[in-house]
FIKOLZA-1660 file (N, C-alpha, C; in steps of 0.1 Angstrom, whole numbers, plus 5000, padded with zeros to 4 digits):
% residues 172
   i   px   py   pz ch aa at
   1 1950 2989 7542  A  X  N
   1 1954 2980 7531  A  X CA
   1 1958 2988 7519  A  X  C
   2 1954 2999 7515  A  X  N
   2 1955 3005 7503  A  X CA
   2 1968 3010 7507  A  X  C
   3 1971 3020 7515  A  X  N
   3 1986 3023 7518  A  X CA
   3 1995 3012 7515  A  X  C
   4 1994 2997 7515  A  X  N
   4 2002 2987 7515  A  X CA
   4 2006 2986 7500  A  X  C
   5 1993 2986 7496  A  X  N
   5 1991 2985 7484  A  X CA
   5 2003 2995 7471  A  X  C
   6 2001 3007 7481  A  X  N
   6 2007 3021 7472  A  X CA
   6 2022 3019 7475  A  X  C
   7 2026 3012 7491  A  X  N
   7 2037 3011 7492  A  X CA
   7 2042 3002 7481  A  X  C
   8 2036 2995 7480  A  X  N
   8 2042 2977 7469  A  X CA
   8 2044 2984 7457  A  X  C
   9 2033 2990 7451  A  X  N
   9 2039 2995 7438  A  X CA
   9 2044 3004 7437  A  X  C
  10 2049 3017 7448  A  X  N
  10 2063 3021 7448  A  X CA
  10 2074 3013 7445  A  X  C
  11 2081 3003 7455  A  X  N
  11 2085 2994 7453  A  X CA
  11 2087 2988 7439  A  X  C
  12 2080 2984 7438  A  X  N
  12 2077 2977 7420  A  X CA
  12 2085 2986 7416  A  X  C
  13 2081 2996 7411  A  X  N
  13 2082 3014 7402  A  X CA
  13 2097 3012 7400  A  X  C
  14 2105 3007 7415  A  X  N
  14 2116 3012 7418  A  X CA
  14 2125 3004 7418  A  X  C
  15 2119 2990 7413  A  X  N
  15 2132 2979 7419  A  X CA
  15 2140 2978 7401  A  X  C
  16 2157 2972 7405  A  X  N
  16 2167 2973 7397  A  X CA
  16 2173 2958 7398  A  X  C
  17 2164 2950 7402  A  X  N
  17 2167 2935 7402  A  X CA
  17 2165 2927 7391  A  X  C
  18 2161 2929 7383  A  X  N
  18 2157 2915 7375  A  X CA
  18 2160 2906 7368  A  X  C
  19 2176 2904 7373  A  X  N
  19 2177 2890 7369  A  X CA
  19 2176 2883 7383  A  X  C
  20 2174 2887 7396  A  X  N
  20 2171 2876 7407  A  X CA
  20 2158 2872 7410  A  X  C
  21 2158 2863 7415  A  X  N
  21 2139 2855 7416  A  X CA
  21 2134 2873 7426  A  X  C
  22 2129 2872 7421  A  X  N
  22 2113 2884 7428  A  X CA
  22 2102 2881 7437  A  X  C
  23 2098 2885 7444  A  X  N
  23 2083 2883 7453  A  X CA
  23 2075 2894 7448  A  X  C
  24 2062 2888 7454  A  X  N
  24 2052 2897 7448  A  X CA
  24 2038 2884 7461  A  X  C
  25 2033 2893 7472  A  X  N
  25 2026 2890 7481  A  X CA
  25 2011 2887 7478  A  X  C
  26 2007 2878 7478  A  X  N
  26 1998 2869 7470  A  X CA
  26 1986 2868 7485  A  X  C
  27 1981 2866 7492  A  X  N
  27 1976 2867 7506  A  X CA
  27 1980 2859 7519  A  X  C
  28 1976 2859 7530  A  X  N
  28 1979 2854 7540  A  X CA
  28 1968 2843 7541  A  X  C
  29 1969 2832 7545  A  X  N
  29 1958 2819 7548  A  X CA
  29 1960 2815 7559  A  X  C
  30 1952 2803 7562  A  X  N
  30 1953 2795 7570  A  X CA
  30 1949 2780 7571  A  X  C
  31 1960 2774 7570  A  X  N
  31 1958 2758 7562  A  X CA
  31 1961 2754 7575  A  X  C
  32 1947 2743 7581  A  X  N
  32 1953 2739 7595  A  X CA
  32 1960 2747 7604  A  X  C
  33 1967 2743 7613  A  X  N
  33 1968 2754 7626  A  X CA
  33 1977 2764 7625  A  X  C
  34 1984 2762 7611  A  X  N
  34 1995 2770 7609  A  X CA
  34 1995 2784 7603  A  X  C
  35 1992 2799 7604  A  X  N
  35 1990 2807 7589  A  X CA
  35 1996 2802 7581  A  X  C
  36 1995 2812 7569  A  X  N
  36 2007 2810 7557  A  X CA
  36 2004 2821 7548  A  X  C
  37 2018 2828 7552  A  X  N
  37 2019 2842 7540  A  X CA
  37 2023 2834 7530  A  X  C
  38 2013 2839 7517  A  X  N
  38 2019 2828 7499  A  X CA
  38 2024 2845 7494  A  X  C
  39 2039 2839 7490  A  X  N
  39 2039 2850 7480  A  X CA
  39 2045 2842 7464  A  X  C
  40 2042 2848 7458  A  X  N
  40 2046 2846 7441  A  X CA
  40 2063 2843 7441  A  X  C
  41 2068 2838 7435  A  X  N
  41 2082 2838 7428  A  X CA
  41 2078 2843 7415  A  X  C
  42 2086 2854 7408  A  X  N
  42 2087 2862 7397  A  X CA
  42 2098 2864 7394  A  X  C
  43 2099 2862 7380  A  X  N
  43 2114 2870 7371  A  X CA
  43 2112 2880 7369  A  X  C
  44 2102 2890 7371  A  X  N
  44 2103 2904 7369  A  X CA
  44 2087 2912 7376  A  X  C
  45 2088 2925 7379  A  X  N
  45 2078 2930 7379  A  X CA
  45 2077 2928 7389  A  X  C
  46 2084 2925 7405  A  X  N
  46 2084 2920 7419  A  X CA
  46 2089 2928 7425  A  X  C
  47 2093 2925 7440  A  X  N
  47 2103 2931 7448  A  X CA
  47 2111 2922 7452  A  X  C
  48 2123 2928 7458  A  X  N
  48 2133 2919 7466  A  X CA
  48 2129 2913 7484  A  X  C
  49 2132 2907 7487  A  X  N
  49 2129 2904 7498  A  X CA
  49 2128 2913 7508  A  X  C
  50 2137 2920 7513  A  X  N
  50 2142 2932 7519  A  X CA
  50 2132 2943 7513  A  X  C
  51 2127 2946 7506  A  X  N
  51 2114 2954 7507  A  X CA
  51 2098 2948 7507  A  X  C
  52 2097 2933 7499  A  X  N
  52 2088 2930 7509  A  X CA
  52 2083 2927 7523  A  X  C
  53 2094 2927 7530  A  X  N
  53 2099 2925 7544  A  X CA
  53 2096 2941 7549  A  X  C
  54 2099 2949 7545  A  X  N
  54 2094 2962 7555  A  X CA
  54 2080 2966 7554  A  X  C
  55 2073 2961 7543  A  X  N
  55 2063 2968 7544  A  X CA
  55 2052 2955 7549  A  X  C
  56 2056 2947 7561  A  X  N
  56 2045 2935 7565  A  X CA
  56 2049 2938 7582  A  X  C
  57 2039 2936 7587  A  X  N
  57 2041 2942 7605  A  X CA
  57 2038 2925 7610  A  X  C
  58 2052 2918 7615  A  X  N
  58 2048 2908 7621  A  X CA
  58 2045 2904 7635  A  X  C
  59 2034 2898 7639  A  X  N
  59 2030 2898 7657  A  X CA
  59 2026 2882 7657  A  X  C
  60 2029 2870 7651  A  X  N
  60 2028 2858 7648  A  X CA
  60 2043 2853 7655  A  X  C
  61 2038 2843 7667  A  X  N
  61 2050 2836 7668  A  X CA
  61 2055 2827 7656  A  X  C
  62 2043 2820 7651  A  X  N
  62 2050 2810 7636  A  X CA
  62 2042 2812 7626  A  X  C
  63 2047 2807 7620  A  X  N
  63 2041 2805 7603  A  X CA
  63 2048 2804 7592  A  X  C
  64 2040 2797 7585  A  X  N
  64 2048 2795 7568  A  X CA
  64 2048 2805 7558  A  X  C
  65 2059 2806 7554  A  X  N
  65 2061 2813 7543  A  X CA
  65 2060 2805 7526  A  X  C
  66 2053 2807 7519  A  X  N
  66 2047 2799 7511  A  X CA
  66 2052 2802 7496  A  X  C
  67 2064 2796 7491  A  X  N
  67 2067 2799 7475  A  X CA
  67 2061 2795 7465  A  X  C
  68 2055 2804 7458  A  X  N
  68 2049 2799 7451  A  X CA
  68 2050 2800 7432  A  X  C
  69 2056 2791 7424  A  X  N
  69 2058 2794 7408  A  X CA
  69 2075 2788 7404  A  X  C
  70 2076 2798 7397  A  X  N
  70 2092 2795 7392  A  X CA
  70 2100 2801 7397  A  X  C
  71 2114 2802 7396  A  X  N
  71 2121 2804 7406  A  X CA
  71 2134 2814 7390  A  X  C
  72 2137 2826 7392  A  X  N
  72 2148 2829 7382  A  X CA
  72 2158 2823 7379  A  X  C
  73 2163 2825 7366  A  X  N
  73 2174 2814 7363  A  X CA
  73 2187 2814 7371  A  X  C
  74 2188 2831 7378  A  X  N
  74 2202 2831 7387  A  X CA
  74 2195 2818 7400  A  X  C
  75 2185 2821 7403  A  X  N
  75 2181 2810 7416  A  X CA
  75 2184 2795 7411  A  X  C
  76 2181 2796 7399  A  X  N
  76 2180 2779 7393  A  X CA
  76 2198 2776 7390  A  X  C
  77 2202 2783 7388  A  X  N
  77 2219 2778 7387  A  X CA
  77 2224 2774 7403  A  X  C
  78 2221 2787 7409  A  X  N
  78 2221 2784 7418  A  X CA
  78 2221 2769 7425  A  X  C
  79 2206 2766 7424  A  X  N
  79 2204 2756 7430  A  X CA
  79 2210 2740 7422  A  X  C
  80 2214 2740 7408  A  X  N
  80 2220 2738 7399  A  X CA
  80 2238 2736 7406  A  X  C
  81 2241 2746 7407  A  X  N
  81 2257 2750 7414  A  X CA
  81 2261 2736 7428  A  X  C
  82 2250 2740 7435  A  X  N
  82 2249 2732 7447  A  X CA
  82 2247 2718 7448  A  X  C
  83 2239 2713 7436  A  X  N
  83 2239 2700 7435  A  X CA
  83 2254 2696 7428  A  X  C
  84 2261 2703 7420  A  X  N
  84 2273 2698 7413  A  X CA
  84 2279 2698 7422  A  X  C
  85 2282 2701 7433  A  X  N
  85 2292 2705 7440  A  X CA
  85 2290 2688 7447  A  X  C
  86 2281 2694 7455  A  X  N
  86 2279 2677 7466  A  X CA
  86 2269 2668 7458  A  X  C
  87 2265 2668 7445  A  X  N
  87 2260 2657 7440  A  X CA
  87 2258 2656 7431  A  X  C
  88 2272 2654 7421  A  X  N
  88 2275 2657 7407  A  X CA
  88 2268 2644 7405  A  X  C
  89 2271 2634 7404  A  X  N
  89 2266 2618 7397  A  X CA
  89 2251 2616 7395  A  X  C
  90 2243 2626 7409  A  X  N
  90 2232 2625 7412  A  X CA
  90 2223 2633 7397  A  X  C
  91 2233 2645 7402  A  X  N
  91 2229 2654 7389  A  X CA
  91 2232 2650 7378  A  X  C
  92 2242 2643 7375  A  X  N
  92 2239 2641 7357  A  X CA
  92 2226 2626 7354  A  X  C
  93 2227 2616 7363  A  X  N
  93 2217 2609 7364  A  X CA
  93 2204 2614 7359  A  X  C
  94 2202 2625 7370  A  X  N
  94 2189 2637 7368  A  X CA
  94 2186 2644 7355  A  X  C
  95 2196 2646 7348  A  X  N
  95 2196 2653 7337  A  X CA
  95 2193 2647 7325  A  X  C
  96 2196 2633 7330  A  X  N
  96 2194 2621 7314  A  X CA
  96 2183 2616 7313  A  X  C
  97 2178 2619 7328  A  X  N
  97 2166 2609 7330  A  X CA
  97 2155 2617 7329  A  X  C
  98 2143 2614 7328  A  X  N
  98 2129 2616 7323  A  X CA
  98 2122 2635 7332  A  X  C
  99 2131 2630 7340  A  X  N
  99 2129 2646 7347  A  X CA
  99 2116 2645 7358  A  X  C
 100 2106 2637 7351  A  X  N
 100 2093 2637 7360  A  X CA
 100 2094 2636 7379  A  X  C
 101 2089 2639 7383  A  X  N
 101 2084 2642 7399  A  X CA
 101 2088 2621 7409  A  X  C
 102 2079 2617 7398  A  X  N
 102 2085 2603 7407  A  X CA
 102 2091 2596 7402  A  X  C
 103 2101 2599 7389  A  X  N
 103 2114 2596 7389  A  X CA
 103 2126 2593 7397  A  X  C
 104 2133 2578 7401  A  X  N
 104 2140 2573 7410  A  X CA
 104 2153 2584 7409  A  X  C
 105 2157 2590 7399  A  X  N
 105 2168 2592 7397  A  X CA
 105 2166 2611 7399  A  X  C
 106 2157 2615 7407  A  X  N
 106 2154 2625 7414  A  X CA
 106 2155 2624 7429  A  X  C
 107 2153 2614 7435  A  X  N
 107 2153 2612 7446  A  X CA
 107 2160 2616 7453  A  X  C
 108 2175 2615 7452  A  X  N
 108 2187 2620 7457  A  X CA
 108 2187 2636 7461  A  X  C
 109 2186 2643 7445  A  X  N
 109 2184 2656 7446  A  X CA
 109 2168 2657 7455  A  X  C
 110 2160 2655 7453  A  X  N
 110 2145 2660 7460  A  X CA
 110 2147 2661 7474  A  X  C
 111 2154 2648 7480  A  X  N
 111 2162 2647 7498  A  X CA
 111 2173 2660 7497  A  X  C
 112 2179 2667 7490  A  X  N
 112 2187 2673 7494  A  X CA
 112 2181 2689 7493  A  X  C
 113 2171 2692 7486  A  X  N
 113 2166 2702 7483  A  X CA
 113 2162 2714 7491  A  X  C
 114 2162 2710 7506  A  X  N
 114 2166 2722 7514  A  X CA
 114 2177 2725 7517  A  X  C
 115 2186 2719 7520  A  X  N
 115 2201 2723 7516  A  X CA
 115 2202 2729 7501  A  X  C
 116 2202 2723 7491  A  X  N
 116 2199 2732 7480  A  X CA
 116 2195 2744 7484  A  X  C
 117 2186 2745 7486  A  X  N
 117 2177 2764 7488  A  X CA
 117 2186 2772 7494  A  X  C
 118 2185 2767 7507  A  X  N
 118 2194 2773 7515  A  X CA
 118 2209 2780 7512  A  X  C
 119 2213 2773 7503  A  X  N
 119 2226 2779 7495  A  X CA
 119 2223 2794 7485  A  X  C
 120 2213 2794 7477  A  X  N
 120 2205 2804 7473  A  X CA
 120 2204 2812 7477  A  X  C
 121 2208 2828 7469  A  X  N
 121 2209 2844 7472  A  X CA
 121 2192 2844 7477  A  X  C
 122 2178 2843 7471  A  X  N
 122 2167 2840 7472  A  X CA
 122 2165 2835 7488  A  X  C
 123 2167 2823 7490  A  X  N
 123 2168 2822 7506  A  X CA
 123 2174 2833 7516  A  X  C
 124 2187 2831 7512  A  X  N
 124 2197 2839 7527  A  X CA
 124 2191 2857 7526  A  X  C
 125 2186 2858 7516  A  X  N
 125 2177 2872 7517  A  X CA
 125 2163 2869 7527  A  X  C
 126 2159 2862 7522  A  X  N
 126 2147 2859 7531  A  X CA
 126 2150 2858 7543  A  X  C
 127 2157 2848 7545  A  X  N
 127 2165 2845 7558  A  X CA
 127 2170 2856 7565  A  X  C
 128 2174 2865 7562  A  X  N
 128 2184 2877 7565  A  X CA
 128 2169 2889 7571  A  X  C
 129 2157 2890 7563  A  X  N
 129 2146 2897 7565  A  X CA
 129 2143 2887 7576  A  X  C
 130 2137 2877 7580  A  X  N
 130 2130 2868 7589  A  X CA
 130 2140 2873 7604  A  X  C
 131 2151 2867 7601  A  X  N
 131 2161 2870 7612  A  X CA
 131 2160 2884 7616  A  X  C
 132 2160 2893 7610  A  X  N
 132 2160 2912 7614  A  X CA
 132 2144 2913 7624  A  X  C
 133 2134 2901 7620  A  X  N
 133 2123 2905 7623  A  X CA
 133 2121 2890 7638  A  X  C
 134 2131 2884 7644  A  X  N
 134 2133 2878 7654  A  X CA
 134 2125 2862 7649  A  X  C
 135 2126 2859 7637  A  X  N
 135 2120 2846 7632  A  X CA
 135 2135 2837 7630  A  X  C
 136 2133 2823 7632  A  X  N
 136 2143 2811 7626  A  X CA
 136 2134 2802 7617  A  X  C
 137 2144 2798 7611  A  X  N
 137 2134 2785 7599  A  X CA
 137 2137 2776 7606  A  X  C
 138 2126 2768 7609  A  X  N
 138 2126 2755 7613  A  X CA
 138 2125 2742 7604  A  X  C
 139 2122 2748 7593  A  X  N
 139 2117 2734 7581  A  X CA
 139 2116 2740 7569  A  X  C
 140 2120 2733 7554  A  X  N
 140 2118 2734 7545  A  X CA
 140 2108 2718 7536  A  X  C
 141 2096 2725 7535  A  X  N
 141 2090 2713 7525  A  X CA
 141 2087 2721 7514  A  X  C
 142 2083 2705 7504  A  X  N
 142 2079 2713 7490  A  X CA
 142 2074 2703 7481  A  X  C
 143 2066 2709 7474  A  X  N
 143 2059 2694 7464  A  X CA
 143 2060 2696 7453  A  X  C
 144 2060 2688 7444  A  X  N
 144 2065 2684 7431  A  X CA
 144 2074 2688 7423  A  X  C
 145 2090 2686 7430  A  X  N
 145 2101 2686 7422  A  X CA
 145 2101 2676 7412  A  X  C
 146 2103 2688 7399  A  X  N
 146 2110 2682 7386  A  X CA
 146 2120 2689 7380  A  X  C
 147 2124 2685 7370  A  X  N
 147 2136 2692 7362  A  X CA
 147 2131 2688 7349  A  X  C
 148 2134 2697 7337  A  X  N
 148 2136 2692 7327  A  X CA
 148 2146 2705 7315  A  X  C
 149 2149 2699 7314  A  X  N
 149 2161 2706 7302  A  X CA
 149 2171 2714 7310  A  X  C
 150 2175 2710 7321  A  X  N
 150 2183 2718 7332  A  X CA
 150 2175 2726 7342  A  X  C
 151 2161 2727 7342  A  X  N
 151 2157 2735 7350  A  X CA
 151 2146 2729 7359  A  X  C
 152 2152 2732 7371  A  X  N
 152 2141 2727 7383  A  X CA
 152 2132 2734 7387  A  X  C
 153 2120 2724 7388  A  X  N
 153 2106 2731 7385  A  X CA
 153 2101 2726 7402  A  X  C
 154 2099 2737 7413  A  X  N
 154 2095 2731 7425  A  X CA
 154 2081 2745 7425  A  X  C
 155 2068 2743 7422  A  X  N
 155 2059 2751 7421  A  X CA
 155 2053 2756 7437  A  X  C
 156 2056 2746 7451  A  X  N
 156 2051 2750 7463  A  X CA
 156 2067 2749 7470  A  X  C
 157 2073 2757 7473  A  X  N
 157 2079 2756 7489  A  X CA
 157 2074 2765 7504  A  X  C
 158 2078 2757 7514  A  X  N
 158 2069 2759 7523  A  X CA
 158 2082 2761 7536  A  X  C
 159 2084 2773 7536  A  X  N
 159 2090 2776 7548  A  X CA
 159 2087 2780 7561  A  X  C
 160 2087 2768 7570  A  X  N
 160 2085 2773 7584  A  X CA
 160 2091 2776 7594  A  X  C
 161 2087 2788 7598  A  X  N
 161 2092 2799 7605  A  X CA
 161 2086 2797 7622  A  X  C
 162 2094 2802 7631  A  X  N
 162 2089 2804 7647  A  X CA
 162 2094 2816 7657  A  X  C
 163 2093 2829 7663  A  X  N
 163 2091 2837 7665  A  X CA
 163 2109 2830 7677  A  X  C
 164 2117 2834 7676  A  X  N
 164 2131 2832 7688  A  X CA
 164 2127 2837 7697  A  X  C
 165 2131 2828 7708  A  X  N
 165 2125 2833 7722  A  X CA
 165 2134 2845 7729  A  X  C
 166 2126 2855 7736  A  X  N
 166 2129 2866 7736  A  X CA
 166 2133 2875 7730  A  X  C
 167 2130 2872 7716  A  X  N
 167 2131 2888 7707  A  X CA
 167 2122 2897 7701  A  X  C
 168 2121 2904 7700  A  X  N
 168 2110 2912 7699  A  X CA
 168 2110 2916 7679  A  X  C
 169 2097 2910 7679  A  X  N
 169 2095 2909 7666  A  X CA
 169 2097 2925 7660  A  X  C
 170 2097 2925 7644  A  X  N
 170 2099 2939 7636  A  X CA
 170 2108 2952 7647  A  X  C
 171 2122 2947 7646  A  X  N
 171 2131 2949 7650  A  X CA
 171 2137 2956 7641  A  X  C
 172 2137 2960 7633  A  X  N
 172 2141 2966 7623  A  X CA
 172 2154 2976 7632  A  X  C
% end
């Protein structure tokens, strides 16, 4: 564990990212049958995907990957970008309105919000590490989408992952 450790803050020491959302590995659990690696979402002081991805040895056919905080503002435009595109009306609706979690005029956006992610440099990096390591997403959940003053506020996403059949995991 301490080698892991010394690796991560190499890492840290070394990354040139900081305007993209960040990870930073928070523990591994087990909520019901499923694990769940939680890692942090950070604007700074993190790593990129692609190096928290080499230094984790996967031997798990499934499990969630667990977001957890705020997301950087290149992520949030992002996810911003994607609603104007396919849900401009939704989006300004959203913008006028009270922003809160069970606000009707979120709804639209909250149903679209893994498509949202998935458009995101933040995802397709993850995605791009999971896939190298013989994993597919099978599901995106998340609890308490809000927005306010342009910025979407989703503090848990929950990515579920399943080991593709016949590939041999940390393929690197």
């Amino acid at each position: 564990m301490q080698i892991h450790k010394l690796i991560i803050f190499t890492l840290l020491f070394c990354s040139s990212f900081a305007h993209s959302t960040q990870l930073k590995i928070l523990e591994f659990k087990k909520y019901g049958a499923t694990p769940s690696l939680e890692v942090a979402l950070v604007k700074s002081e993190g790593y990129q995907a692609r190096d928290i991805f080499k230094v984790l040895e996967f031997t798990l056919k499934e499990f969630n990957l667990r977001l957890i905080g705020q997301s950087s503002a290149k992520t949030n435009n992002e996810l911003l970008e994607f609603y104007k595109q396919n849900y401009s009306s939704e989006l300004v609706a959203a913008k006028k309105s009270s922003g809160n979690l069970h606000n009707p005029a979120l709804h639209t956006l909250m149903r679209a919000y893994d498509q949202a992610l998935k458009s995101t440099t933040l995802f397709q990096d993850i995605n791009i590490e999971l896939s190298k390591r013989g994993y597919v997403v099978t599901k995106i959940d998340f609890e308490k989408f809000s927005m306010y003053n342009g910025v979407i506020s989703i503090p848990d996403t929950y990515i579920s992952v399943v080991s593709k059949p016949n590939k041999q995991i940390n393929a690197d």
